[in-house]
Each structure stands twice: as structure tokens, then as C-alpha cells.
N, C-alpha and C positions, 0 to 999 in steps of 0.2 A: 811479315807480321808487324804491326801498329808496336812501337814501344810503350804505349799505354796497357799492349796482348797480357792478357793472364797467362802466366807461364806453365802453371801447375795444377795438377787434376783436384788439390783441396780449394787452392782461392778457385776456380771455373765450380765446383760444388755448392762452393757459399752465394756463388753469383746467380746460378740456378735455384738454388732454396728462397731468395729473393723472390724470384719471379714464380714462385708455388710449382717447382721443377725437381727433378732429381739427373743426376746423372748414372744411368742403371747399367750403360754397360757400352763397351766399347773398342774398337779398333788401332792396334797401333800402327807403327811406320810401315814394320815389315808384314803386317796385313793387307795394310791399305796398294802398298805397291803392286800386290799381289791380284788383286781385284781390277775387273773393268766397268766395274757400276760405281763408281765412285766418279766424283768432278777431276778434272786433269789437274795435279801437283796435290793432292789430299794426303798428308803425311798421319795424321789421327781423323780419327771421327769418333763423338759422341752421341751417344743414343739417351734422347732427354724420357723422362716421365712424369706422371700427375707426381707431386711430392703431396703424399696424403697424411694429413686429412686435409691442409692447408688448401688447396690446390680448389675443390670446390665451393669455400665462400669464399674463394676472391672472384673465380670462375662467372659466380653469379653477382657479380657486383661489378661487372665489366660492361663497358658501353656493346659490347656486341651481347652480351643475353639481355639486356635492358631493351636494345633497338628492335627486337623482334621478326628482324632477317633470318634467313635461311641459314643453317651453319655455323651455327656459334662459334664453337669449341674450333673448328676449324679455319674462321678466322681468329679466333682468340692465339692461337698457332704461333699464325704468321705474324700477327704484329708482335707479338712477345718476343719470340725466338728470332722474326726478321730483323728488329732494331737491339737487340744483342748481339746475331751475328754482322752486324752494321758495324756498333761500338767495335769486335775484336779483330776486324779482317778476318769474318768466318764467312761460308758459304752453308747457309741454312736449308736443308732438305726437310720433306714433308713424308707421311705416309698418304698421303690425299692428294686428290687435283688431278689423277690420272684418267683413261690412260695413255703415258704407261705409269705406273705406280713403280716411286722406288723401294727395292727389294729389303724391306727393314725386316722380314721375317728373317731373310736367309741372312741379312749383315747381325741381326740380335745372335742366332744360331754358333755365327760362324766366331764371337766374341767368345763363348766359351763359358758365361755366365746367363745363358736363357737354354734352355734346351726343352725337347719335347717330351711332354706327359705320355701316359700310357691312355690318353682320351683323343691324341692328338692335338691340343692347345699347349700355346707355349707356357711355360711354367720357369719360374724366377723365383731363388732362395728368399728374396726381401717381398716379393710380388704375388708371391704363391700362384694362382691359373688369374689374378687380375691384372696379367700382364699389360700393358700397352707402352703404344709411344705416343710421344706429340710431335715429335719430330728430332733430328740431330743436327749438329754442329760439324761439319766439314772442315777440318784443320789445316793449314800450310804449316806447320810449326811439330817436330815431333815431339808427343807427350806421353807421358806413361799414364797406360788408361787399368782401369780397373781388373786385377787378374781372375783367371777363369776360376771357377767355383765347381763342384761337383754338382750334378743334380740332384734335388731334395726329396726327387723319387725312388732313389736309393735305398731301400730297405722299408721305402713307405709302405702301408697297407693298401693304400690308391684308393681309399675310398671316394675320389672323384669316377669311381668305374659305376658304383650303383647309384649315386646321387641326382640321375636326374630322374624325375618319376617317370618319363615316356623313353627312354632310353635311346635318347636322340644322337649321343656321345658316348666314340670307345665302338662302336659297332665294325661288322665287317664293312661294311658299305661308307665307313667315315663319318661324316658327322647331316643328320638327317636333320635338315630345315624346316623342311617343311611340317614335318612332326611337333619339333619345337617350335616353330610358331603357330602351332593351329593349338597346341597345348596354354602358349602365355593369353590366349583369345580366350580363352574359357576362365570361368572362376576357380576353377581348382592350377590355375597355373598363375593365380595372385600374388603369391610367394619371391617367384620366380624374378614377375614383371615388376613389383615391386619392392623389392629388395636384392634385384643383382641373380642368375644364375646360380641356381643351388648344385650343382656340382662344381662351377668355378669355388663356391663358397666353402665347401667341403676339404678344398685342400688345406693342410696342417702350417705349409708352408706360409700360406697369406693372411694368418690368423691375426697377427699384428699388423698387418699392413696397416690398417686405419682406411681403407674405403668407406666412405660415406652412404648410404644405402642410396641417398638421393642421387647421388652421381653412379651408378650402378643402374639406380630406375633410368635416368634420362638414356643411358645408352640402351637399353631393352629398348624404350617406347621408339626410339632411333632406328633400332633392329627390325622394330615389325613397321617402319615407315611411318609411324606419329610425326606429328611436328610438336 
């Protein structure tokens, strides 16, 4: 670890809110050793997220949504996250560029502070179902990362079970795509495509979040293949 390394999960927080990031959850020593999807010597890993509301006008104020290439957000990524884990002697992983795709479903899961809805999408006490990553931080240094939380589906009423109007989520069969997207192609699926998933939107937990609706539409129009 660089003697410049942040040592400590508050200053690596401050460092991340910097860069329109959060740090949402994450793996310690005796996880990491435990795991075979991890880089060889990984003592922590941090799992970054959009820091909202922040997070989308810097987003669009970045030479990669300016440039008009393919990917934005996904090179926004790596150059963010790559020359930070530069600065700290990290190894920066992505959910993208596969496959194979590393496993940040099951690394968020297995943290103890993301767990699964009753819709099936991951659900996060601060995140509510607007979960995401943009990628994490690969640590050689161990750090105490953020402790597991209970799930905020606990005693919830789950109104993300009736919320979407074609009941594309929460079914026997998992989550129907094709339903939902043949529904945001219509006008009465407006809502949806322009303001973010009304059942993601539904949960109690995300209500603070501060998602911005435009960063909610750009991933929809992403979903049904817009550019």
C-alpha cells in the first residue's frame, strides 16, 4: 500500500463523494480470503455507487457524455475509479466489459448490507430497489468496511409487488422483459420510461435516495437499446 493509501473507510468516503460516488457496501479481510473472484492478495473491497443527486450533473458535464461515443457512464467508470485506484495502489473492477462479468451481484449480497427484494432486484437500506454499482476498489490493505444492515424488507408492505402496471416483476417465472419492454414502447408506459421504473420507485426505502429522474430515464432508454 502507497504511504499516500487512505487508510480508513471515512477519508476513502470523502474521496469517493469527490468524485460523485458513494461507498455502499463492502467486503472485509476475512471475506475476501474466503472468495475465489476476487484479484490475488485482495484484503477489502469496496463496492462504489452513483452518490445522488450529485453524481448526474457532473455525469453530464464529463467529456465522455459531451463526446457522443458509445458508453458513457461506462467509460465515465473507468476513468474515474481507474486513476483513483492508480492514486491508492487499488485494483479497480467494473460490472461491464464482459464476458465474463464480475460477480458484484453476489460480492453486494454476500456484504450483508444489499440483499434481495421480494420482486427479486437488489434492495439497499440508503438505495432502496435503485440499487447500482459503478464499479469497486480492490484493496491489499485490510479495512473495516461498512457493517451488514438488516433488510428494509422487514416488515415492509412490498408495495414494489403491485407497482408495475404489466406485472412484469415478483412473478412465478422471474422477471418478464419482454412484457416490460413492449409496455415502456407504448404511451401508457411514459411513466416508467421517463421517470425511472415505477416499481423500483415504489419502495419506501429509496425514497430519499435523491435519484434524479433524468439519470433513471437515460438508463430505461439504455434498457430498451436507445442511444
Amino acid at each position: 500500500m502507497p504511504a499516500e493509501a487512505p487508510a480508513d473507510l471515512d477519508r476513502l468516503e470523502r474521496a469517493a463523494q469527490a468524485r460523485q460516488l458513494t461507498v455502499s457496501c463492502g467486503l472485509d479481510a476475512r471475506a475476501c480470503t474466503a472468495r475465489d473472484d476476487l484479484p490475488g492478495g485482495t484484503r477489502s473491497l469496496l463496492l462504489l455507487s452513483p452518490h445522488e443527486p450529485a453524481f448526474w450533473p457532473a455525469f453530464t458535464d464529463s467529456p465522455e457524455w459531451r463526446d457522443g461515443a458509445p458508453d458513457p457512464m461506462d467509460r465515465w467508470s473507468t476513468r474515474v475509479i481507474g486513476a483513483w485506484a492508480a492514486e491508492i495502489g487499488a485494483i479497480p473492477l467494473y460490472p461491464f466489459g464482459g464476458p465474463p462479468f464480475a460477480p458484484f451481484l453476489a460480492w453486494a449480497l454476500a456484504s450483508g448490507r444489499v440483499h434481495s427484494s421480494p420482486i427479486g432486484l437488489l434492495v439497499h437500506r440508503g438505495m432502496g430497489l435503485l440499487t447500482s454499482f459503478r464499479g469497486a476498489l480492490a484493496l491489499r490493505w485490510e479495512l473495516t468496511v461498512p457493517p451488514p444492515l438488516s433488510s428494509p424488507c422487514d416488515g415492509c408492505a412490498a408495495p414494489c409487488r403491485t407497482a408495475c402496471p404489466v406485472g412484469a416483476l415478483g412473478g412465478a417465472g422471474g422477471y418478464d422483459v419482454p412484457a416490460c419492454k413492449d409496455h415502456l414502447r407504448q404511451p401508457e408506459g411514459a411513466p416508467c420510461l421517463t421517470a425511472g421504473c415505477l416499481a423500483r420507485r415504489a419502495c419506501p426505502a429509496g425514497a430519499g435516495h435523491g435519484r434524479i429522474a433524468a439519470h433513471s430515464a437515460y438508463h430505461m432508454r439504455q434498457f430498451l437499446g436507445d442511444t
